[in-house]
VEXKE-647177 format. One record per residue (C-alpha): residue number from 1; x, y, z; residue in one letter. Coordinates in Angstrom, 3 decimals. Example, Ala and Ser with C-alpha at 12.3 -4.5 7.8 and 13.67 -1.06 7.14 Angstrom:
residues 2
+-----+----------+----------+----------+----+
|   i |     east |    north |       up | aa |
+-----+----------+----------+----------+----+
|   1 |   12.300 |   -4.500 |    7.800 |  a |
|   2 |   13.670 |   -1.060 |    7.140 |  s |
+-----+----------+----------+----------+----+
//
This chain:
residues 287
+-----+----------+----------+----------+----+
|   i |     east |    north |       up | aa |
+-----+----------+----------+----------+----+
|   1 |  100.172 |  196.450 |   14.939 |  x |
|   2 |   97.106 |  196.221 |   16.894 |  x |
|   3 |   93.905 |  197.885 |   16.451 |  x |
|   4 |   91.831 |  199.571 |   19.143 |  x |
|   5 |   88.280 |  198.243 |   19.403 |  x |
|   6 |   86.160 |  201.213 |   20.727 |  x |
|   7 |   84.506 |  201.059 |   23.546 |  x |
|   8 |   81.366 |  202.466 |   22.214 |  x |
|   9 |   80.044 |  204.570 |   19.912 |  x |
|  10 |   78.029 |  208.330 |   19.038 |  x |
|  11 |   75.121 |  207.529 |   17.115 |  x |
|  12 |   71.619 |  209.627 |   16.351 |  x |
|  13 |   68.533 |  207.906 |   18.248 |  x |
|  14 |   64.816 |  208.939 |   18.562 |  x |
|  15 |   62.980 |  208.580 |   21.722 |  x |
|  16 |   59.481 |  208.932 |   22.239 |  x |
|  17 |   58.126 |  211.149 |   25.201 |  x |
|  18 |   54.568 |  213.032 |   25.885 |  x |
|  19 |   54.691 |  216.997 |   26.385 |  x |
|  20 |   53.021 |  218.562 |   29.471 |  x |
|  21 |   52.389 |  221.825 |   29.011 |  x |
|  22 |   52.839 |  224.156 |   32.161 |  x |
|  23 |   49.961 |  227.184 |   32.156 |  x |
|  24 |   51.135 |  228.572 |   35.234 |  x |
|  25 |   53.723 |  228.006 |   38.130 |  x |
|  26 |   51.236 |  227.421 |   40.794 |  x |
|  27 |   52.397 |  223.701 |   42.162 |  x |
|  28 |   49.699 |  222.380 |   44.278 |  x |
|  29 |   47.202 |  223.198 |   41.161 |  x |
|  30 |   49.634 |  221.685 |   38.403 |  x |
|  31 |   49.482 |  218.490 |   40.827 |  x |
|  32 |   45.990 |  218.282 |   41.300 |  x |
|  33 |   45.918 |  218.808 |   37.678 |  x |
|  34 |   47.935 |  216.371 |   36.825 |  x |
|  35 |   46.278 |  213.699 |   39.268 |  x |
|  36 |   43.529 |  214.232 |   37.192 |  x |
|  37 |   44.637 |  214.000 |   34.005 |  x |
|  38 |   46.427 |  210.602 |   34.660 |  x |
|  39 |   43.052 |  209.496 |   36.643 |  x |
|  40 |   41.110 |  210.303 |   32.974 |  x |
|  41 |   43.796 |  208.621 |   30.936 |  x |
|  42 |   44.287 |  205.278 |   32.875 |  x |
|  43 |   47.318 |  203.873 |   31.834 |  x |
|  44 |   47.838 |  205.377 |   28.004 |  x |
|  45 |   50.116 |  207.826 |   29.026 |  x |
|  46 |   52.035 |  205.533 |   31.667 |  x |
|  47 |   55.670 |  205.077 |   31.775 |  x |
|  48 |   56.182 |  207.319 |   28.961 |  x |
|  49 |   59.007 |  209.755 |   28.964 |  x |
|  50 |   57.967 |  213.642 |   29.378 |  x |
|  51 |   59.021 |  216.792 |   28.081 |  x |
|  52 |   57.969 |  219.751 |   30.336 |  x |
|  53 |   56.724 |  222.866 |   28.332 |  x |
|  54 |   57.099 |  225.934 |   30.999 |  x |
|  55 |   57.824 |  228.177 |   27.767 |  x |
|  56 |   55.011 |  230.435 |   29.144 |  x |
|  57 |   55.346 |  230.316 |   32.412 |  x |
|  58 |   57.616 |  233.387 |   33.893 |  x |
|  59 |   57.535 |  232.348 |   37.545 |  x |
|  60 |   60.008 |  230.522 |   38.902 |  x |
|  61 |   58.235 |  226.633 |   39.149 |  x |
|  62 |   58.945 |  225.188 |   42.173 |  x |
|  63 |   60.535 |  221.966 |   40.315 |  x |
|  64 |   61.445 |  219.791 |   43.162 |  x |
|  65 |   57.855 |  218.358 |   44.372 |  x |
|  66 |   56.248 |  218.683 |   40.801 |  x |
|  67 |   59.352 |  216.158 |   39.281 |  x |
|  68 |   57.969 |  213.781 |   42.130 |  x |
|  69 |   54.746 |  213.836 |   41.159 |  x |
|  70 |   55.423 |  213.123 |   37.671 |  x |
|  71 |   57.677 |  209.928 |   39.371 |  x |
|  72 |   54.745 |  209.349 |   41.546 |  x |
|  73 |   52.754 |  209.072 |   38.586 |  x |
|  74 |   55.398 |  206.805 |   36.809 |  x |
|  75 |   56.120 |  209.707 |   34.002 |  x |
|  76 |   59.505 |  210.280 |   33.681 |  x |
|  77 |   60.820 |  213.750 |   33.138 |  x |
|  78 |   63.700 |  213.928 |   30.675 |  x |
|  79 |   63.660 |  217.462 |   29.632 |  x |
|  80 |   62.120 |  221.193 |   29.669 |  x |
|  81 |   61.476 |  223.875 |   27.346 |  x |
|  82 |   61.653 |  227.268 |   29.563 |  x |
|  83 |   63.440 |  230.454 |   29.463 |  x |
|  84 |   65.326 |  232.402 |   31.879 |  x |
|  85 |   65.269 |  231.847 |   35.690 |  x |
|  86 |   62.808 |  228.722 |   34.802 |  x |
|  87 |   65.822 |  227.354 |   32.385 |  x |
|  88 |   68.793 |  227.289 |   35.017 |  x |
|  89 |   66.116 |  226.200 |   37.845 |  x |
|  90 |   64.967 |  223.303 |   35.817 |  x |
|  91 |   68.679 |  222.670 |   34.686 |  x |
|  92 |   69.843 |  222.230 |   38.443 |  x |
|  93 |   67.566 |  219.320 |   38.498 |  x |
|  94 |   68.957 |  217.658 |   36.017 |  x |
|  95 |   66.784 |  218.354 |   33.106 |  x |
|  96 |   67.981 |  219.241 |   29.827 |  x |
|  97 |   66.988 |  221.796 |   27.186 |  x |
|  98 |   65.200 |  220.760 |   24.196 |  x |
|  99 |   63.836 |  222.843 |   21.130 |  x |
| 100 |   60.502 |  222.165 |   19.836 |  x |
| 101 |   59.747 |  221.977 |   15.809 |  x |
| 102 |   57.580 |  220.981 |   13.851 |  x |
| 103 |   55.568 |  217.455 |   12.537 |  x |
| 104 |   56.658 |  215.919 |    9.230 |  x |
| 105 |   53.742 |  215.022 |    6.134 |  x |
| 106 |   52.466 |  211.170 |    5.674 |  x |
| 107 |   51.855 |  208.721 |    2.141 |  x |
| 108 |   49.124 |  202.349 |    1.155 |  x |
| 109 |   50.958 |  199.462 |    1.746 |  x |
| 110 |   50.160 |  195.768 |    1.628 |  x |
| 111 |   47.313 |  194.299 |    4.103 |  x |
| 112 |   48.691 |  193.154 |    7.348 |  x |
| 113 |   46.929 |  191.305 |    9.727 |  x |
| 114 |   46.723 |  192.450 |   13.463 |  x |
| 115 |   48.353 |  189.305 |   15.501 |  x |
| 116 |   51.691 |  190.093 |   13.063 |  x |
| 117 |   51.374 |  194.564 |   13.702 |  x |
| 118 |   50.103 |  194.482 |   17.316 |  x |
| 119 |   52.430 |  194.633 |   20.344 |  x |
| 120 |   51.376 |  194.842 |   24.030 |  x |
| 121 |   49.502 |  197.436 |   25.290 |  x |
| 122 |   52.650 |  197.570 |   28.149 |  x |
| 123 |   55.763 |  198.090 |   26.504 |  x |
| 124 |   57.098 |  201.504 |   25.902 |  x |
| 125 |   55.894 |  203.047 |   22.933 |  x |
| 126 |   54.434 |  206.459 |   22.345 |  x |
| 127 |   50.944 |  206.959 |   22.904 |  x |
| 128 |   49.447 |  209.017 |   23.139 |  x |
| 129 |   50.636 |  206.977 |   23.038 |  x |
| 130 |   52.339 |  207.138 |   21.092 |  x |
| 131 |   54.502 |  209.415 |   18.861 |  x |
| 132 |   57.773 |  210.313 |   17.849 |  x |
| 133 |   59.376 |  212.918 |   20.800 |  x |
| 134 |   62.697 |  214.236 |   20.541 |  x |
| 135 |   64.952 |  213.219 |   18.453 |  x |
| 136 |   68.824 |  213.785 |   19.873 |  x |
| 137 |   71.191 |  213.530 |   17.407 |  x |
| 138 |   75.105 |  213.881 |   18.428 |  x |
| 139 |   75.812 |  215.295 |   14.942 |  x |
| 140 |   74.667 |  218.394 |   15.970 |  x |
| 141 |   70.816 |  217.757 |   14.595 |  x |
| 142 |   68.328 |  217.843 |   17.014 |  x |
| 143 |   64.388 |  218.860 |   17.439 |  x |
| 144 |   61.221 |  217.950 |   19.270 |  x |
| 145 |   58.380 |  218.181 |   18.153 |  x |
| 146 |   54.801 |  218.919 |   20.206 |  x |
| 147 |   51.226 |  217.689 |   19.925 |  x |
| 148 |   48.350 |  220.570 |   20.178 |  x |
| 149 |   47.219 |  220.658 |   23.510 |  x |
| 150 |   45.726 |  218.178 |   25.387 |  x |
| 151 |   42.447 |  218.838 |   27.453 |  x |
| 152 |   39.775 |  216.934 |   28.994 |  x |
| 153 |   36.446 |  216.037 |   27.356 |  x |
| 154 |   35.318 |  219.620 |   28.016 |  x |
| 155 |   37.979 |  222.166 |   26.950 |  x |
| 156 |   38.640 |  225.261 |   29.778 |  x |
| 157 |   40.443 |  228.171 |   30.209 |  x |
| 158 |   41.026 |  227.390 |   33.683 |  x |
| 159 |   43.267 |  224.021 |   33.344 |  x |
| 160 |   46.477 |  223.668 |   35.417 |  x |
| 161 |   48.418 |  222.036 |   32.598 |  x |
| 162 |   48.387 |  220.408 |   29.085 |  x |
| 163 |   49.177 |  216.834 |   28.780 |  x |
| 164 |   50.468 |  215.984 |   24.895 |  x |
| 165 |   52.130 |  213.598 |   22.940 |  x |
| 166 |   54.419 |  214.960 |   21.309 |  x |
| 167 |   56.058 |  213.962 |   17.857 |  x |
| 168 |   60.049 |  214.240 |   16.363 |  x |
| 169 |   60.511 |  216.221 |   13.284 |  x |
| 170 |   63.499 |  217.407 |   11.151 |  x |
| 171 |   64.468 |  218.965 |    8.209 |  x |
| 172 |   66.135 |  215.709 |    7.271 |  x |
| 173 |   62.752 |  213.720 |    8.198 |  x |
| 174 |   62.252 |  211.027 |    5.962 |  x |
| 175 |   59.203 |  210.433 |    3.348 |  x |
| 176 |   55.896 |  209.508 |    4.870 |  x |
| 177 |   55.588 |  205.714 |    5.651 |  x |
| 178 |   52.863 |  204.503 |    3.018 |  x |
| 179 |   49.360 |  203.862 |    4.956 |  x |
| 180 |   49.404 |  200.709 |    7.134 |  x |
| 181 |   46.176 |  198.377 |    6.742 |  x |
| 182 |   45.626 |  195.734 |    9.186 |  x |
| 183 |   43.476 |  193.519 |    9.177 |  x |
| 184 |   41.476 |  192.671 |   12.795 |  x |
| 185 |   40.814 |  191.503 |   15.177 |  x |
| 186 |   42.996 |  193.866 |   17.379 |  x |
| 187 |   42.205 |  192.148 |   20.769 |  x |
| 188 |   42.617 |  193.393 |   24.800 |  x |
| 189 |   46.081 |  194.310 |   25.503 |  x |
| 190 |   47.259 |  194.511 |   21.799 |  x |
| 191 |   48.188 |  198.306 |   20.234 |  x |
| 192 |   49.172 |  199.140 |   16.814 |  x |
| 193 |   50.945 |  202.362 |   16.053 |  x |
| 194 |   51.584 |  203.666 |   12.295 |  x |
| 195 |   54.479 |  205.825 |   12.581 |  x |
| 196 |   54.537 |  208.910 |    9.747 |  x |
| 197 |   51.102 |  207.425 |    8.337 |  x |
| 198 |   47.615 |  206.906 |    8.137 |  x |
| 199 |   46.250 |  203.841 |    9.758 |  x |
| 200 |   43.096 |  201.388 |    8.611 |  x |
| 201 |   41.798 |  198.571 |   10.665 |  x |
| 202 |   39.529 |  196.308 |    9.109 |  x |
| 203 |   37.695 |  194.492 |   11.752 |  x |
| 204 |   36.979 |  195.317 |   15.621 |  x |
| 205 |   39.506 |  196.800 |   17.696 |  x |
| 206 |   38.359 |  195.734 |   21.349 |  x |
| 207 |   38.086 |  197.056 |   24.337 |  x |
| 208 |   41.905 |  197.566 |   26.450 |  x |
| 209 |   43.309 |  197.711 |   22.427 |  x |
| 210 |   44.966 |  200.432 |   21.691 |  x |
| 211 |   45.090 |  202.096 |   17.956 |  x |
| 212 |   47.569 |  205.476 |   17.161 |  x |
| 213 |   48.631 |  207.238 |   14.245 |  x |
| 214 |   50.525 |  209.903 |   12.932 |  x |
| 215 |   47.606 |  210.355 |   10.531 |  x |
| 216 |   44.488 |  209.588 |   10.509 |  x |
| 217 |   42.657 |  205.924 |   11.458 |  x |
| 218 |   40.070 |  204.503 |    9.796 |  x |
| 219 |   38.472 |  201.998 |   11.692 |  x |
| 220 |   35.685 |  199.694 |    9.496 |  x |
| 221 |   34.264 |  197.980 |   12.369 |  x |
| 222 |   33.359 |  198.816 |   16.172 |  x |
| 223 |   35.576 |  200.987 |   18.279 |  x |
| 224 |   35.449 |  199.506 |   21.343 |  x |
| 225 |   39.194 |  200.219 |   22.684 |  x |
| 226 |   41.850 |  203.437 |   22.862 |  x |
| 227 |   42.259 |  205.092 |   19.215 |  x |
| 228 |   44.786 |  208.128 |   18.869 |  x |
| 229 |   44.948 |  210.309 |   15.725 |  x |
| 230 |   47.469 |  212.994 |   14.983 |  x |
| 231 |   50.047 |  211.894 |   16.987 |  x |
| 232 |   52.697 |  213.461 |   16.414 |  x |
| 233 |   50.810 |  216.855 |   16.411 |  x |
| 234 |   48.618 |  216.865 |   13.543 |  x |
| 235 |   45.404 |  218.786 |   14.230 |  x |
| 236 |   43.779 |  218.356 |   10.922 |  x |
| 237 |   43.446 |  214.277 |   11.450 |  x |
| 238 |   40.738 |  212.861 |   12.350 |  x |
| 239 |   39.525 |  209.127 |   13.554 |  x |
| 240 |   36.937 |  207.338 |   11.423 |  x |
| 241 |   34.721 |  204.177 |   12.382 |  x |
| 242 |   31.645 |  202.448 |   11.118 |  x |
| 243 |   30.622 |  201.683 |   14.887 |  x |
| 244 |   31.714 |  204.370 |   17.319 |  x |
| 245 |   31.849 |  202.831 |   21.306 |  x |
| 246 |   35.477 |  203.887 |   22.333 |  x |
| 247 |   37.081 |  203.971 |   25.494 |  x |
| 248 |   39.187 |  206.889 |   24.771 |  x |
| 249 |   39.592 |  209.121 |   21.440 |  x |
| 250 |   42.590 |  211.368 |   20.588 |  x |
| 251 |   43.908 |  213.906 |   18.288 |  x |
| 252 |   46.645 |  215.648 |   17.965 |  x |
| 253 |   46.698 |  215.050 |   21.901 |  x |
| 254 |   43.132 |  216.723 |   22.695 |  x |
| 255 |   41.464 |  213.514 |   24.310 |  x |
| 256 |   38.390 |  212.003 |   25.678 |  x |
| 257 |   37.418 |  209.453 |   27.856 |  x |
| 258 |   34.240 |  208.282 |   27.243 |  x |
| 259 |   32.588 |  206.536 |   30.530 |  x |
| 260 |   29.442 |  206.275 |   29.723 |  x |
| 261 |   26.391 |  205.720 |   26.821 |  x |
| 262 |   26.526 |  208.218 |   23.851 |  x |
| 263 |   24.215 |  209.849 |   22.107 |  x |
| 264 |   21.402 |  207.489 |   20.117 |  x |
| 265 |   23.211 |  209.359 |   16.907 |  x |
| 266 |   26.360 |  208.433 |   18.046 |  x |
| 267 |   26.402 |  205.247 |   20.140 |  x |
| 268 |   27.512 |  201.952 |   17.652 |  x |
| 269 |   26.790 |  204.884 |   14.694 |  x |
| 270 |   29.407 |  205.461 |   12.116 |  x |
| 271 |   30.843 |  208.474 |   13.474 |  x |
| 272 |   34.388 |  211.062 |   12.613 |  x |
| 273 |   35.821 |  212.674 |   15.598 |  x |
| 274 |   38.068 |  215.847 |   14.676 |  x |
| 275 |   39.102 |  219.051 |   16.675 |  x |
| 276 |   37.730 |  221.985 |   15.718 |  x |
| 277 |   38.455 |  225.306 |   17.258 |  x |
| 278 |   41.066 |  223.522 |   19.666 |  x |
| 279 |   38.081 |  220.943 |   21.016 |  x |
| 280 |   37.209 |  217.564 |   20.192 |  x |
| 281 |   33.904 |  216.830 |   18.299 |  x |
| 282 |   32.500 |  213.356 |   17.729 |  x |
| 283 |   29.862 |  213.433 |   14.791 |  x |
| 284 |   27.685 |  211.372 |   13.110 |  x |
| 285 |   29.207 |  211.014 |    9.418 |  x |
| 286 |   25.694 |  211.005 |    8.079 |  x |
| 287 |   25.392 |  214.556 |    8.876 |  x |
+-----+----------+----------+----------+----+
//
């Protein structure tokens, strides 16, 4: 008697993607829109999977061209959250359905140092990089779970779209990873991502590094590269550093490029940046 080795096999996997959120169906805006958000952002959203969020969108989006541009703009598109006419539309193109949830809670582990935490900048990880996405589960589980909305440095009523990164939760999700510590230097082309934690970096994270959290980052040194708090959709982190001179900031998917000289109070300052009211504030933390 002979047994049948199977050919493969059904197992639950979670995949990482960034949430656009659609605020109306007019395409040559959401382009433009989107051209500009990726011209802010640089590469830290880059070859990250998407979810498209046209929950509030009624009219029929004209999903042919704006797919490309997403390609064009090497963001693939791997699912949609609409209703309706919008659902079977978006469904012809080969998009699938996904539910959005909620983000799990975080919990401090031993001292790590940088060199042995930090991966390339490059590889595929969520970013704003970086958060959990969907999670699609053949058992029958499965959830995604969205960042708040992602603006430019000046929040408006009159923006095209809403990049996010978006994080998985479940009911099942497991405990909150203890807080990761790493010790620096995080150098160019290195990022460090603490999954279902808080994240502190003791030492300089420099510019083209890249530091995200679930939680919230502590940085006790300058901020000189990318740091992303939140990000997995929690709007009550926040980013700490003892020498604020970032390249980008981030939370919960509401970011900032920064391209030129802060304020005297901020510039090289210790400084917390937090949303408040849906918009991103940098402040000095002696005030």
């Amino acid at each position: 008697m002979t047994t049948e080795i199977s050919a493969l096999d059904f197992k639950s996997a979670t995949l990482y993607a960034i949430r656009v959120v659609l605020q109306h169906a007019d395409t040559e805006a959401l382009i433009k829109a989107l051209k500009k958000r990726m011209a802010d952002a640089g590469t830290f959203f880059e070859n990250e999977p998407v979810v498209i969020d046209a929950a509030a969108v009624e009219t029929v989006v004209d999903w042919v061209p704006l797919l490309k541009a997403f390609a064009d703009h090497r963001l693939p598109v791997i699912g949609v959250v609409a209703q309706g006419d919008n659902l079977a539309a978006a469904k012809a193109c080969g998009l699938a359905a996904v539910d959005l949830s909620t983000s799990p809670v975080r919990n401090a582990s031993d001292t790590q140092t940088a060199a042995s935490v930090a991966e390339p900048v490059t590889s595929n990880v969520p970013t704003p990089a970086a958060a959990d996405a969907i999670v699609v589960s053949v058992d029958g589980a499965a959830a995604i779970a969205g960042l708040a909305e992602t603006a430019s440095p000046a929040p408006t009523t009159t923006s095209s779209m809403v990049l996010e990164a978006s994080g998985a939760a479940r009911n099942d999700t497991p405990a909150a990873a203890p807080t990761m510590v790493v010790r620096g230097p995080l150098r160019s082309g290195q990022r460090v991502y603490a999954r279902q934690s808080d994240l502190i970096v003791m030492g300089v994270v420099s510019r083209g590094a890249e530091v995200i959290a679930d939680g919230n980052i502590h940085v006790y040194g300058p901020l000189r590269g990318k740091a992303m708090a939140g990000a997995r959709g929690d709007t009550a982190a926040r980013i700490f550093t003892t020498s604020l001179d970032a390249e980008l900031v981030a939370v919960a998917g509401i970011y900032r490029v920064i391209d030129s000289k802060l304020p005297a109070e901020l510039h090289q300052r210790p400084a917390v940046i937090q949303l408040q009211k849906d918009a991103l504030h940098l402040t000095p933390l002696e005030k």
